[in-house]
Structures are given as structure tokens and as C-alpha cells.
N, C-alpha and C positions, 0 to 999 in steps of 0.2 A: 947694399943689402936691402933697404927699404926699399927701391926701385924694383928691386928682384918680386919681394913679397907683393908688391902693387901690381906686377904684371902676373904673378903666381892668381891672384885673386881677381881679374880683370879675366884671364883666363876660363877660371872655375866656374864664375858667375856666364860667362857666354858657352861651354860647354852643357853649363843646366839649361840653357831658354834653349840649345838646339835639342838638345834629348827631351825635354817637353815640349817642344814643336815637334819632332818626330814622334812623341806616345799619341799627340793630338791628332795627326795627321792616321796613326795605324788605326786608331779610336774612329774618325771617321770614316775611313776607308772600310771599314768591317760595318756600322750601319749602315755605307749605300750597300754594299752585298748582299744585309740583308732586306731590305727595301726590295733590292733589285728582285732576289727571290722570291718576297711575296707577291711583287708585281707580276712577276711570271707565270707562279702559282693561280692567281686573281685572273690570268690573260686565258690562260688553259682553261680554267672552271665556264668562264664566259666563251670559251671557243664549243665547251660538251654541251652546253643548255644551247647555244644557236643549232649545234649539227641536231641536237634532239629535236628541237621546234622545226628545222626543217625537215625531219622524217616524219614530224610528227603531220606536217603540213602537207608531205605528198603522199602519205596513207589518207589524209579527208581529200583529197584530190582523188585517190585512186577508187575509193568508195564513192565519191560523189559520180566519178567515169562511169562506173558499174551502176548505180543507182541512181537516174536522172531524175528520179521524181523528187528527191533532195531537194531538189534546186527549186521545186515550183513551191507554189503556197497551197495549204487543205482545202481540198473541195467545200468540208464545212470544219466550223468550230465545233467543238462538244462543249453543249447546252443549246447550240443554236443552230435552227431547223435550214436546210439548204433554202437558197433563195426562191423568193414565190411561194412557198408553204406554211402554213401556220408554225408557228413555236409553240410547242407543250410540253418544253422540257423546263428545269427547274427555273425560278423565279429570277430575274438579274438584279441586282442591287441599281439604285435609281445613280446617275451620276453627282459629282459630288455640287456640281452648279445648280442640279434641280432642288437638291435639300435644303429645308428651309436652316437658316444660319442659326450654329446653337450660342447663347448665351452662357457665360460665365456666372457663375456665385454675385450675386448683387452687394454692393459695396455698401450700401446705407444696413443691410442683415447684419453687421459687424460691430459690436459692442463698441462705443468710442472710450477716453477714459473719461476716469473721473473727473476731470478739470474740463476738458470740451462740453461732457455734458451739461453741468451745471451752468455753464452760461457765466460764471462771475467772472 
């Protein structure tokens, strides 16, 4: 009878680790699915933004076809007089190498405390 109950309970206890190895195994099984969806999901969205960029990239192609002058650079800037002519349009700021270098707040204008000043 004791032999009976020890295999009765030998039994029990390995019927529980397979039915928790199988809730474990459905529990995983069910996040790669979802994983796997949202990867799909994430592969689509990045397959519509590539097909967009490249429609988007053979419309500036197809405009640039039709409109050559795209491609060159302007005859002149605006503010500044085509080459060999004077400029008399508005004033240019100086670059920033020719300006003289500016200074900072001078560090001795700065009140010390009290114990620096006095010296003791």
C-alpha cells in the first residue's frame, strides 16, 4: 500500500512539471507570434517609406529631366553684383576671421569674499 501511494505521488509530481513545461512552452510560443507580427508589421512600414522615397526620388529626377537648369549653379547671388561689376547692393557682414575677437566679462570686476579680500 505504501509503495502504491509513493508511485501514486511520484506520478502527480511528474504529470505537474509536464503540464508546466507545456503552459511554458504555449506561453512562449504565443510571444514569438507576437514578435513575429510586429516584425512583419515594422518590415511593411519600412518596405512603404523605401517605395515613397523612391517615387519620391524619380519625381526630382523627372523634374530635374524637364528643368536642366536645376542642375547648374545661379548666374549670380542675390546681394551680389554678377562678376566684373560693382556691388551696390546691401552691405555683407565681415567674415567671422576678420572680426576683431570679443572678450568676455573680466574676472578681476567680480566682488571676491570676504576672507580673500582682507588679506588675513
Amino acid at each position: 500500500m505504501a509503495g502504491l501511494l509513493i508511485v501514486g505521488v511520484v506520478a502527480t509530481v511528474f504529470l505537474l512539471y509536464l503540464a508546466d513545461r507545456a503552459i511554458k512552452a504555449r506561453a512562449q510560443a504565443r510571444r514569438l507570434r507576437e514578435l513575429n507580427e510586429r516584425l512583419d508589421a515594422a518590415a511593411a512600414r519600412v518596405d512603404e517609406r523605401q517605395a515613397e522615397r523612391r517615387a519620391a526620388a524619380r519625381a526630382s529626377d523627372a523634374l530635374t529631366n524637364v528643368m536642366p537648369a536645376i542642375k547648374r549653379p545661379p548666374l549670380s547671388l542675390p546681394g551680389l553684383a554678377p562678376q566684373g561689376q560693382p556691388n551696390h547692393g546691401p552691405a555683407r557682414a565681415k567674415p567671422a576671421c576678420d572680426r576683431p575677437a570679443r572678450r568676455g566679462p573680466r574676472t578681476d570686476d567680480h566682488p571676491a569674499r570676504p576672507s580673500e579680500r582682507s588679506g588675513a
